[in-house]
C-alpha positions in Angstrom: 20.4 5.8 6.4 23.7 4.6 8.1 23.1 1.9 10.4 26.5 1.4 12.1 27.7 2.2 14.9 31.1 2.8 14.9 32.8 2.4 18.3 32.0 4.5 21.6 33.7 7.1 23.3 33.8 8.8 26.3 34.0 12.7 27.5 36.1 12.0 30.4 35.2 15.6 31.7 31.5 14.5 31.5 31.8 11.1 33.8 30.5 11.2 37.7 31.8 7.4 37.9 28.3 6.9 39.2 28.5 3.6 37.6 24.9 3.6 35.7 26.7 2.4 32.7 28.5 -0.7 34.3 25.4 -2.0 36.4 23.2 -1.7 33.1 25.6 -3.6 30.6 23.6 -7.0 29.8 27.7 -8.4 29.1 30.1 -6.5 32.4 32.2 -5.0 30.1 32.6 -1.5 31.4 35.1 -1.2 34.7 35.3 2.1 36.3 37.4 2.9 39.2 37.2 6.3 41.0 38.6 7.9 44.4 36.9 10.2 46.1 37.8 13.7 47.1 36.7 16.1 50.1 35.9 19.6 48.4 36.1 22.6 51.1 32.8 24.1 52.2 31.3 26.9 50.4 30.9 29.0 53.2 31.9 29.6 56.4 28.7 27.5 57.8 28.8 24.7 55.1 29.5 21.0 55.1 32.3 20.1 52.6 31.4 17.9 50.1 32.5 14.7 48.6 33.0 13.7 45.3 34.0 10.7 43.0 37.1 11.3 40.7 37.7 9.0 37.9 40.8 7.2 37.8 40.3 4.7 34.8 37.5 3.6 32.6 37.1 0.6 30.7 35.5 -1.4 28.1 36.9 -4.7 26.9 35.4 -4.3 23.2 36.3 -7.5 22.7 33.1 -8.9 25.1 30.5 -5.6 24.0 27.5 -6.5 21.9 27.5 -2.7 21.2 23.7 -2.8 22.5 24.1 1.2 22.9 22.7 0.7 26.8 25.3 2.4 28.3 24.9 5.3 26.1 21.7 5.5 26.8 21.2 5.1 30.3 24.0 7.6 31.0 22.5 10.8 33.0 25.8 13.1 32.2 26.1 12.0 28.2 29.6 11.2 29.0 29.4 8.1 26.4 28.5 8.1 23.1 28.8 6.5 19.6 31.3 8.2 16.9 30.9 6.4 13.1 34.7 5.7 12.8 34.8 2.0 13.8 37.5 0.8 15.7 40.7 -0.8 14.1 40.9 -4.5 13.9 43.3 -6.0 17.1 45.8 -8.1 17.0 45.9 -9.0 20.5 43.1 -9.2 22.8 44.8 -7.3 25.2 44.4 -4.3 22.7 40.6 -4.8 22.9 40.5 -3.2 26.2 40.1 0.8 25.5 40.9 2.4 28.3 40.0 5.9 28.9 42.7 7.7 26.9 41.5 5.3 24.0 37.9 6.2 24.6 38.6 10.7 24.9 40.4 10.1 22.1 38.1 8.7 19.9 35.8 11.6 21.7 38.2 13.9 20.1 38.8 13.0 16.6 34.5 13.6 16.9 35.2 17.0 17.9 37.6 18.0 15.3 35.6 16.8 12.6 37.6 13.4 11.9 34.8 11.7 11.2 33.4 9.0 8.6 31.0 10.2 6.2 27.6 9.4 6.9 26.4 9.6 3.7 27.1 6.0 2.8 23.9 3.7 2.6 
């Protein structure tokens, strides 16, 4: 069985920025900010409703445990673990995967880019 974890990676599509996954993580490595938006009312009678956008997403890679928390406490499955591991960094600047970094990875899951599993 293949114990790594690879690196994570998020469904941009799937995220509320409700936040679970930054209060949860033991090390405050995931910062999310979000606006919020006013979406008309359904009906004539209705109240509009309000919603958080995401703007940006976050994690510094360079201070996760890779505990899998976040991933797991996650309501939407917006995050999740892909077995290609990340690239080694240069800078620590570059350990900071921002969301494009993160869908990305998301991605390369979806199109089959993945590492094989088989290895033990």
């Amino acid at each position: 069985m293949n114990r790594r974890r690879g690196t994570l990676a998020l469904i941009p599509d799937k995220c509320t920025s409700c936040l679970i996954c930054a209060q949860e993580c033991p090390d405050w490595c995931i910062h999310i900010t979000a606006h919020n938006e006013t979406e008309p009312a359904p009906t004539p009678r209705g109240r509009p409703r309000v919603v958080k956008v995401l703007d940006e997403f976050v994690i510094d890679m360079g201070h996760c445990q890779r505990c899998g928390i976040c991933v797991e406490v996650c309501p939407f499955d917006a995050l999740e673990w892909v077995a290609q591991p990340a690239p080694s960094e240069v800078t620590t600047d570059a350990l900071r995967h921002d969301t494009e970094r993160l869908a990305a990875a998301a991605d390369d899951r979806s199109s089959g880019n993945t590492a094989d599993d088989s290895e033990r």
